[in-house]
C-alpha positions as CSV (number, residue, x, y, z in Angstrom):
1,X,48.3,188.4,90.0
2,X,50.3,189.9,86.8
3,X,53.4,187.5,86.0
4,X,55.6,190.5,86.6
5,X,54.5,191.1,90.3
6,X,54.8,187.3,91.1
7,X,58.1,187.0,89.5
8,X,59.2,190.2,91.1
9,X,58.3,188.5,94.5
10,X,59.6,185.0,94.1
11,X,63.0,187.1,93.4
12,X,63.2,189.1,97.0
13,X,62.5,185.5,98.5
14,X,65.6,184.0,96.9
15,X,67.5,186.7,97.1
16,X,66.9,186.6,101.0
17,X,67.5,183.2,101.2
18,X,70.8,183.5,99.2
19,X,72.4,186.2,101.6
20,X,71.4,183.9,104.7
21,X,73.7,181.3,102.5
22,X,76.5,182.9,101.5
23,X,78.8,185.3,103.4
24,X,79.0,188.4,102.1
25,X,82.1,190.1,100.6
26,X,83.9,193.6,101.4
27,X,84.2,195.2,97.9
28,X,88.0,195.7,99.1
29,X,88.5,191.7,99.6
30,X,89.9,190.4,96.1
31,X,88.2,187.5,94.7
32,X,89.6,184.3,95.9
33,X,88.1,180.9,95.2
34,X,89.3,180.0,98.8
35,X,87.2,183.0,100.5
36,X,84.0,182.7,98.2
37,X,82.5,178.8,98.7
38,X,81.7,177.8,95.1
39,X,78.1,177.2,95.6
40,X,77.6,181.0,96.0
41,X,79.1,181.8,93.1
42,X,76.1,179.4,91.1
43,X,73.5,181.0,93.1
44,X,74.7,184.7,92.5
45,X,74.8,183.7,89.0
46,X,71.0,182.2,89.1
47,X,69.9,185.6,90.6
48,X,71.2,187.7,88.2
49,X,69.8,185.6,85.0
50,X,66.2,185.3,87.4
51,X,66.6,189.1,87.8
52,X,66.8,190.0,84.3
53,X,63.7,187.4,83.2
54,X,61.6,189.5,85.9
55,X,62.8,192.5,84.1
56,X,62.0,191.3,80.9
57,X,58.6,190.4,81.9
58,X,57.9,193.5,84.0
59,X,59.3,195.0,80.3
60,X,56.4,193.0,78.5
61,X,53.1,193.4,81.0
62,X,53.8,197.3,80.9
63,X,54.1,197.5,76.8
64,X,50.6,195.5,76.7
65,X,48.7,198.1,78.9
66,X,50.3,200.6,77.5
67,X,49.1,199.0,73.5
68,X,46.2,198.2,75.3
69,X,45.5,201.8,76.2
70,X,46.1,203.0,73.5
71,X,44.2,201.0,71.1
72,X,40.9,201.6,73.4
73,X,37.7,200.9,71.4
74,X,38.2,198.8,68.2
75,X,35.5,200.8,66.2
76,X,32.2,202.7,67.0
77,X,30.4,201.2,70.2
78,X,28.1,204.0,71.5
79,X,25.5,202.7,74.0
80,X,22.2,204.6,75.2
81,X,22.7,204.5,79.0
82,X,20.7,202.3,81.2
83,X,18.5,205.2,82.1
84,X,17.7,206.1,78.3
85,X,16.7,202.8,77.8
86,X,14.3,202.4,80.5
87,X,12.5,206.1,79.8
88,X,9.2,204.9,78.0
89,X,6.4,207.7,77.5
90,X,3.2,204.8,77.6
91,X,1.0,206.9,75.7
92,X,3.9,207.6,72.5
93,X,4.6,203.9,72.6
94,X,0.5,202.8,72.5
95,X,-0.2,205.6,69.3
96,X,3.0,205.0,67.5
97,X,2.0,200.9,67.5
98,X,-1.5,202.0,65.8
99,X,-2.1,201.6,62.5
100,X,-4.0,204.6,61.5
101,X,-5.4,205.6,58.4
102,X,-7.9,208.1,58.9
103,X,-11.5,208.1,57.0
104,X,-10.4,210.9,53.9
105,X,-14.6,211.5,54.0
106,X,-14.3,213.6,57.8
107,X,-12.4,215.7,59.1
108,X,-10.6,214.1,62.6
109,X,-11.3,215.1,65.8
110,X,-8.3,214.6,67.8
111,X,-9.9,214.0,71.5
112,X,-6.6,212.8,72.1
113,X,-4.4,216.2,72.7
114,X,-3.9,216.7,76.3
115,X,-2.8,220.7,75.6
116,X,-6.1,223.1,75.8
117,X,-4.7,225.6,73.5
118,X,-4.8,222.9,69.9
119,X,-8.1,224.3,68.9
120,X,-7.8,228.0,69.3
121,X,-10.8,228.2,71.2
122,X,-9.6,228.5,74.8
123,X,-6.4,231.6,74.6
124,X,-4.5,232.4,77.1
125,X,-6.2,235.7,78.8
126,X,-5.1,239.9,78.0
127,X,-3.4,240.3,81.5
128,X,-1.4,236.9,81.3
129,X,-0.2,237.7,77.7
130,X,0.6,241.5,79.1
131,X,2.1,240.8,81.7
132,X,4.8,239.0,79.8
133,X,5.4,241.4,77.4
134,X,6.2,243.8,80.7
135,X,8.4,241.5,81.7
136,X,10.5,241.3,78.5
137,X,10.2,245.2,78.1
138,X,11.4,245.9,81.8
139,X,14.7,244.0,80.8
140,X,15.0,243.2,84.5
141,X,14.6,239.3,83.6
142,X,17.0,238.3,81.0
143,X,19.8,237.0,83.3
144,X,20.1,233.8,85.6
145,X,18.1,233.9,88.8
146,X,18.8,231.7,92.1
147,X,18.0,228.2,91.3
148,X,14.9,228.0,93.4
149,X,13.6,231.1,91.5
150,X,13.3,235.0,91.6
151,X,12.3,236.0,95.4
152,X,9.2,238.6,93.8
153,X,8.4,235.1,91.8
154,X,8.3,233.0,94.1
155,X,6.7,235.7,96.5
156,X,3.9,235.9,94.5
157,X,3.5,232.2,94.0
158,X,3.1,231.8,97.9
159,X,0.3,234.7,98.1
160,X,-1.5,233.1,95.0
161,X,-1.2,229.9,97.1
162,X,-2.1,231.0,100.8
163,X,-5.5,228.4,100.4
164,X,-3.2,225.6,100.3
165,X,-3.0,225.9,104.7
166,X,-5.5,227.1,106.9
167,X,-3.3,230.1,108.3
168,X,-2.5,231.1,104.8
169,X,1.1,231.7,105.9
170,X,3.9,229.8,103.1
171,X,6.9,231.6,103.2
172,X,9.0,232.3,99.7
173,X,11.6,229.8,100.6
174,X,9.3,227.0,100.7
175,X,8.4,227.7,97.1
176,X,10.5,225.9,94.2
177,X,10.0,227.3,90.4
178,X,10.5,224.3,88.2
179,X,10.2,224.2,84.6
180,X,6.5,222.7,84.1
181,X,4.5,221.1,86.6
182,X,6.2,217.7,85.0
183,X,10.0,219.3,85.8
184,X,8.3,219.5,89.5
185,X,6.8,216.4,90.1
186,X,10.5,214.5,88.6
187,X,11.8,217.0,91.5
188,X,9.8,215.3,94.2
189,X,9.8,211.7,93.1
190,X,13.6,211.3,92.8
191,X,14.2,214.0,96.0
192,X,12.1,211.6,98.2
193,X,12.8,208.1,96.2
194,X,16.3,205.8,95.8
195,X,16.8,203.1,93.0
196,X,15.1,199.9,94.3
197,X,12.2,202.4,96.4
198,X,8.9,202.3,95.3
199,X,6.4,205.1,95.2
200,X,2.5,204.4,95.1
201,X,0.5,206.3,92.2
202,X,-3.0,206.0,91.1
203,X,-4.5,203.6,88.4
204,X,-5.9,204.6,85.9
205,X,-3.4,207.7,86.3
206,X,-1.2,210.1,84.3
207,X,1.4,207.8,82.7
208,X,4.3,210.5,83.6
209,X,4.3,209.6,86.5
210,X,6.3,206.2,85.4
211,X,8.1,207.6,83.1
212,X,9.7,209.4,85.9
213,X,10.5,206.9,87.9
214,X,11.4,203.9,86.0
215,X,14.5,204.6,84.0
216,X,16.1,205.2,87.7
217,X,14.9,201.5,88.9
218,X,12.2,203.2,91.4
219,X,9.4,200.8,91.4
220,X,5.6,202.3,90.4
221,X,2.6,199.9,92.4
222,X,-0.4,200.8,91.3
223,X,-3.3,201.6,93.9
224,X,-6.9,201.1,91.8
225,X,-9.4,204.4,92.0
226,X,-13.0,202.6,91.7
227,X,-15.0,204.2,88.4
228,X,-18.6,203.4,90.6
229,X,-17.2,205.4,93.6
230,X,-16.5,208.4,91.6
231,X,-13.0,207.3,91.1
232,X,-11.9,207.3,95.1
233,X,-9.5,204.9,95.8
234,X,-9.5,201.7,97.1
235,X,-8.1,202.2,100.9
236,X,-7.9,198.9,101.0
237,X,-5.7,197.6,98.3
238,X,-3.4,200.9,98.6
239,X,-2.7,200.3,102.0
240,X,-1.7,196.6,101.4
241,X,0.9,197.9,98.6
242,X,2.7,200.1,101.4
243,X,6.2,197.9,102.7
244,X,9.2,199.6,104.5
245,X,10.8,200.8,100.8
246,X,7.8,202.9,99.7
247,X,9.1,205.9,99.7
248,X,5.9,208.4,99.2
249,X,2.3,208.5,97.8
250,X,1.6,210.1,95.0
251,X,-2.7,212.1,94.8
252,X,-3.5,213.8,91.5
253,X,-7.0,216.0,92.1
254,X,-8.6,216.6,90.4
255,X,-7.4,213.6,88.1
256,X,-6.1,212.9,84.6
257,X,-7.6,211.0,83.3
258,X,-10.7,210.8,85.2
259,X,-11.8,214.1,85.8
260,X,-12.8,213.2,89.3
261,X,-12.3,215.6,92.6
262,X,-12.0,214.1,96.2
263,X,-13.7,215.1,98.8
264,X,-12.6,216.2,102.1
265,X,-13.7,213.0,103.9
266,X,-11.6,211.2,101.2
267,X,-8.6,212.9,102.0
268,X,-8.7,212.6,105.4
269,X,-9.1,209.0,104.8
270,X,-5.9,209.2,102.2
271,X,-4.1,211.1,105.1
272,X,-4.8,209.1,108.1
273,X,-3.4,206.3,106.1
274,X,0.1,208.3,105.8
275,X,0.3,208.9,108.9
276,X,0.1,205.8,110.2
277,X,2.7,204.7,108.0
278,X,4.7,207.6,108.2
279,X,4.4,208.4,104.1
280,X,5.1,212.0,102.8
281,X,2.7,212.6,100.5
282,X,3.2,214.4,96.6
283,X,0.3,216.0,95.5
284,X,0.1,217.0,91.9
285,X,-2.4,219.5,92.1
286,X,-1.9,221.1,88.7
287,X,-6.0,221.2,87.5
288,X,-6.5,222.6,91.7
289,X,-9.4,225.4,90.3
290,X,-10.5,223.2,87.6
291,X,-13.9,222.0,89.1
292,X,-17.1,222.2,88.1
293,X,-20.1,223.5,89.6
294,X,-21.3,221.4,92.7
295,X,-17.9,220.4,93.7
296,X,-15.3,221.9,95.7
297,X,-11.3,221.0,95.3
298,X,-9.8,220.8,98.8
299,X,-5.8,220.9,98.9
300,X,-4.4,217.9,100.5
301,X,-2.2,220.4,102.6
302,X,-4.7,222.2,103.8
303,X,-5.8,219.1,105.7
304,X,-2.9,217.5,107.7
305,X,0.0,219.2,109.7
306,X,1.5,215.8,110.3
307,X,1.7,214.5,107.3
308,X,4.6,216.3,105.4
309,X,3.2,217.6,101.7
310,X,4.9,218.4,98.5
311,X,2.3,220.2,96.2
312,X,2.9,220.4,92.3
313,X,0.9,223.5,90.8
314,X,1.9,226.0,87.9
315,X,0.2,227.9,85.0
316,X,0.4,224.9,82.5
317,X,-3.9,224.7,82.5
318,X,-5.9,227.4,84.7
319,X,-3.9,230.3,82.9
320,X,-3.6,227.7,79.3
321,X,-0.1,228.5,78.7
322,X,1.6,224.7,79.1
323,X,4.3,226.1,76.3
324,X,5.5,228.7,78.7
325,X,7.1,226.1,81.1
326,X,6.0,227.3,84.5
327,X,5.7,225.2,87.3
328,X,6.5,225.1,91.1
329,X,6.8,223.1,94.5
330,X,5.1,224.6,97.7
331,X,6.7,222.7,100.4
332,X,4.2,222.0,103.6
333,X,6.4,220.6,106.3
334,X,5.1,222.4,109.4
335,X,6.4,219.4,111.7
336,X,9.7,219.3,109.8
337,X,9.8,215.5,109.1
338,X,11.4,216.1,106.2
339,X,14.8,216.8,107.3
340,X,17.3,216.5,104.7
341,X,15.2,215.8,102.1
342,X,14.3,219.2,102.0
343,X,17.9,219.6,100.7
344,X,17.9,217.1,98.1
345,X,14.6,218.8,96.6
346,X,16.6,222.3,96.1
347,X,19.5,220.7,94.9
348,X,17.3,219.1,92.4
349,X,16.7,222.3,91.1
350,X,20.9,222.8,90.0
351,X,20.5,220.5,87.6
352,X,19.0,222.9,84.9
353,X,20.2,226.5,86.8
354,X,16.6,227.5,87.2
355,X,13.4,227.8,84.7
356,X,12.4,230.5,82.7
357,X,12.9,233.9,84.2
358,X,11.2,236.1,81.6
359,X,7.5,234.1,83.0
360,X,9.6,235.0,86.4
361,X,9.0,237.6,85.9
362,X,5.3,238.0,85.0
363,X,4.3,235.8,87.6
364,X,3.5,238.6,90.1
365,X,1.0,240.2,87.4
366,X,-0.3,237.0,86.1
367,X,-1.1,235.8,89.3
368,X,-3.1,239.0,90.6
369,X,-4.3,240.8,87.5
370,X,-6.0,237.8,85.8
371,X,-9.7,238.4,86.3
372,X,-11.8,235.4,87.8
373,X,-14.1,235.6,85.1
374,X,-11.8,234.5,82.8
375,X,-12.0,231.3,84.9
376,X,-15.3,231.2,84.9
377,X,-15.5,231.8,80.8
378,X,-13.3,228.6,80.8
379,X,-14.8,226.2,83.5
380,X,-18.0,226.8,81.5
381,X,-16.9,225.9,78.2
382,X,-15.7,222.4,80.1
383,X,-18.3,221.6,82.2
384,X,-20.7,222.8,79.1
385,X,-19.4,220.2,77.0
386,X,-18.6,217.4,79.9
387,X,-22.4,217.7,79.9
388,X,-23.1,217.5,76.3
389,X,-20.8,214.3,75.5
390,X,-21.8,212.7,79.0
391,X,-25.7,212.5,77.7
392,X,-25.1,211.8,73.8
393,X,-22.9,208.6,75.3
394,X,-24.8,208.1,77.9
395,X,-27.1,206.5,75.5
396,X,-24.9,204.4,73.3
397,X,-25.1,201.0,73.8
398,X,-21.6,199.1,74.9
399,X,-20.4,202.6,76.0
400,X,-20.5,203.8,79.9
401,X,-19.3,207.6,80.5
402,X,-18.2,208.5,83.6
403,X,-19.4,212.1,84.5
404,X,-16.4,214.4,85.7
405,X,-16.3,217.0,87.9
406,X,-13.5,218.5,87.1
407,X,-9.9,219.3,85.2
408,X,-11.0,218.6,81.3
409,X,-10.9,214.9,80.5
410,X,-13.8,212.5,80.5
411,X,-13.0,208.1,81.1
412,X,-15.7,206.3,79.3
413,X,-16.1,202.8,80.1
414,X,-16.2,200.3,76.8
415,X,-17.7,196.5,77.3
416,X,-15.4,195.2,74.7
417,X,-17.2,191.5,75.1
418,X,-19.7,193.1,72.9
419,X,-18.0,194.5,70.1
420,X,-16.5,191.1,69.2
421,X,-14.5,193.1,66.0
422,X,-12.2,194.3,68.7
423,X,-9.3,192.4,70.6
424,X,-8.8,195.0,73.4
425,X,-9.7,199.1,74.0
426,X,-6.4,200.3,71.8
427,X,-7.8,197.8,68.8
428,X,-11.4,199.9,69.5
429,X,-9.5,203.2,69.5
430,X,-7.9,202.3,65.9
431,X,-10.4,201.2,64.2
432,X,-12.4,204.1,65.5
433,X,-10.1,206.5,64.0
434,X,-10.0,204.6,60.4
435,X,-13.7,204.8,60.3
436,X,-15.0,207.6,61.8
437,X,-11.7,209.6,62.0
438,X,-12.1,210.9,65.9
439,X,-9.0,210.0,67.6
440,X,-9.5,208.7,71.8
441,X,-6.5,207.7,74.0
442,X,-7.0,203.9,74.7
443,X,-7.6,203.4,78.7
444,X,-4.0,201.2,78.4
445,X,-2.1,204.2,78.1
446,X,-3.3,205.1,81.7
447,X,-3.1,201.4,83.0
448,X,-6.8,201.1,82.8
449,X,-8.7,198.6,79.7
450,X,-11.5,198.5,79.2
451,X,-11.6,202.3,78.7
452,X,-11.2,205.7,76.4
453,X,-10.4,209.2,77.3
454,X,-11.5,211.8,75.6
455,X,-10.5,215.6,76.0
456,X,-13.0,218.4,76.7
457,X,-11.5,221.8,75.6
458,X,-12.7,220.9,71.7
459,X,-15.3,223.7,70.5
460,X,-19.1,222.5,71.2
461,X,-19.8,221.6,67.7
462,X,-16.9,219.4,67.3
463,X,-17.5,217.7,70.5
464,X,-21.2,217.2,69.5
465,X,-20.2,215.9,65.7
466,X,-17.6,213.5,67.7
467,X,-20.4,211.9,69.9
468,X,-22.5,211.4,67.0
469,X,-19.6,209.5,65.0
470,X,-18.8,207.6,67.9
471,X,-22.5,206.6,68.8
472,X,-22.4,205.5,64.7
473,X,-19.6,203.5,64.8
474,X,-20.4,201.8,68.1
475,X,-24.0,201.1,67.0
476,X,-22.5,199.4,63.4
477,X,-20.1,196.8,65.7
478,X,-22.4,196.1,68.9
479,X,-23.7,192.5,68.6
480,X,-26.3,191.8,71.0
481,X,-26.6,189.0,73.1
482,X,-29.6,186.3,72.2
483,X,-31.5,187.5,75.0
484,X,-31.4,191.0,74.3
485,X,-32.2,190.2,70.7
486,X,-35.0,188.0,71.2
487,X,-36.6,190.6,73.4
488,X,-36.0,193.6,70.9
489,X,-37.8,191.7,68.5
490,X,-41.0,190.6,71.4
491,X,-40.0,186.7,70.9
492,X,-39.4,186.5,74.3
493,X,-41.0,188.4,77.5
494,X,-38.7,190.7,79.3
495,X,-39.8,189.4,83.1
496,X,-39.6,185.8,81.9
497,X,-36.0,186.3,80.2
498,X,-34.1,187.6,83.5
């Protein structure tokens, strides 16, 4: 308690305590020693001085917080806010701590760069580019639009989308236009997920996904997708993560970084498992018609009307245009479980007044007037050279591809107990790139040692020249057990040696 208020308070007591004492006095009644007892006269006097020291102290504790106040900081102490401080990109943090120095004798091969446009092979097709340029030249588009998007956007989004339920039917309002597929998935994670909630994502998976989440204290648990099972995951283990704060589970298929595509029976097992839960699920579906020939993407939503979806989609890879920003939510809640959370999603979308309304605007002719086989042209240059690097790896010793079946990434497996040069994957990747200049992603930046990722959407040759370095480089540091050795060289008989 400040002095003042306790000095101010012992002062009402005495000052009761003295009028229950002495009688009081008619301001007409003259002062007489024989009216006023003289032991009043002592204790008036002690109030009065005890009145003024309160005063004076009252006087004193208001100048200090007032100089206090004033004064405020006493120099420059700007902090980065909690949530600055826990917002860590994995895969910036893993390359900046390489030390890279790249072999000045051949030209690097960055397999590395997630964006399919870096090369200039794969363009963005006539229509999409057209379409814009209508857009801009209509001069309908240069304003604000509603938060969740132009209707005729957002119309056209839900016609493009009508495979994502088996009636077809998604109505404008359950569509959300986000700026990138990355703006959409941040949308559904902190709409559905409160600080100290966790949400379940894949492993190895795309390392945005914690990004997103951690800087707000939402806990990431891993559930483990199995590299000899095509990548499925492990029902097992995922279910034993799930407590009463998990908050949703997050499916990426076809998958970065693994290139895999889940079939229906999979889903189904991925759904019954939400249901009996009661999980909503987020699916980030952004590589949906990015699969190759022989397998067939499925959209979660398409499955389940009892589990409530969230699907993530936009133009970032099918039309090769990540730069232009465009991304949506298609809400499938046909049980309406979501209740108010529904709510929180579109309030998300305040926070940056709405993405960008000149690609708004195009969507209607992008989405329609985009010819399939400019798909095609595309899922053939990726599955063309998923093929290629799949059999030139195949046969390197230490390495273990896995083959994808869709979006344009490849995981290939690395038995780092027998390159003993190498501590760990990222030391691999590193010394990779100073010797044979072709640049991997380490499987650490995905939660996953023990493996690379490579990127498909390089031009054939280069793909084929970055095989051959890397089939080089791992034949100069393999070291063979004694075993293997002694059989090579016919000192020992293969049946006898196993």
């Amino acid at each position: 308690m400040p002095s003042s208020v306790a000095n101010e308070s012992q002062f009402r007591f005495q000052s009761s305590r003295s009028q229950a004492s002495c009688p009081s006095r008619s301001p007409s009644e003259p002062d007489s020693p024989a009216a006023t007892p003289p032991s009043c006269d002592v204790v008036d006097q002690a109030l009065a001085e005890l009145q003024l020291q309160s005063q004076e102290i009252r006087e004193k504790d208001l100048h200090i917080m007032a100089s206090t106040s004033k004064r405020g900081r006493s120099g420059w102490q700007i902090k980065a806010s909690q949530l600055s401080n826990n917002t860590h990109n994995r895969i910036r943090n893993i390359v900046e701590s390489l030390k890279i120095k790249p072999n000045p004798e051949k030209p690097m091969i960055p397999l590395s760069i997630g964006d399919p446009t870096t090369f200039g092979n794969l363009k963005a097709a006539d229509e999409t580019m057209k379409a814009v340029l209508h857009s801009l030249e209509s001069g309908k588009f240069n304003g604000y639009a509603h938060t969740q998007g132009h209707e005729v956007a957002r119309q056209a989004v839900a016609k493009y989308s009508a495979h994502q339920r088996p009636d077809g039917a998604i109505d404008p309002n359950e569509v959300i236009l986000c700026s990138g597929c990355s703006s959409a998935l941040e949308y559904c994670i902190l709409a559905l997920a409160d600080r100290g909630q966790n949400v379940l994502v894949p492993r190895p998976g795309f390392c945005l996904y914690h990004t997103l989440a951690e800087g707000l204290d939402i806990e990431v648990r891993y559930y483990d997708l199995l590299p000899d099972q095509q990548w499925r995951a492990d029902l097992v283990q995922l279910e034993s993560l799930i407590d009463e704060n998990t908050a949703a589970l997050l499916i990426n298929n076809p998958s970065n970084p693994c290139g895999s595509v889940f079939d229906e029976k999979h889903l189904r097992q991925l759904i019954d498992i939400c249901e009996r839960h009661y999980l909503p699920i987020i699916a980030d579906e952004i590589y949906e018609h990015f699969v190759f020939p022989g397998s067939k993407h499925l959209a979660v939503s398409s499955l389940t009307s009892e589990v409530p979806v969230l699907s993530c989609g936009g133009l970032t890879k099918r039309f090769l245009v990540p730069g232009w920003r465009m991304g949506w939510i298609i809400v499938h809640d046909r049980k309406q479980r979501l209740a108010n959370a529904i709510g929180g999603l579109k309030n998300m979308c305040g926070r940056i007044l709405g993405s960008n309304t000149i690609i708004q605007g195009a969507l209607p002719e992008i989405l329609t007037k985009t010819p399939q086989s400019y798909f095609d042209g595309v899922i053939d240059v990726l599955h063309s050279n998923a093929t290629l690097a799949y059999k030139m790896l195949k046969s390197v010793r230490g390495l273990n591809p896995v083959m994808p079946n869709g979006a344009m990434y490849m995981m290939i497996g690395v038995s780092i107990e027998r390159f003993p040069a190498f501590k760990d994957d990222t030391h691999f990747v590193q010394e990779l790139v100073n010797e044979q200049s072709v640049f991997c992603l380490p499987g650490s930046c995905f939660e996953y040692p023990g493996y690379v990722r490579i990127v498909l959407t390089v031009p054939g040759a280069m793909i084929e020249e970055a095989c051959a370095r890397m089939a080089e480089f791992c034949d100069r540091h393999f070291k063979k057990d004694s075993r293997a050795a002694f059989i090579e060289h016919g000192l020992l008989d293969e049946d006898l040696a196993f």
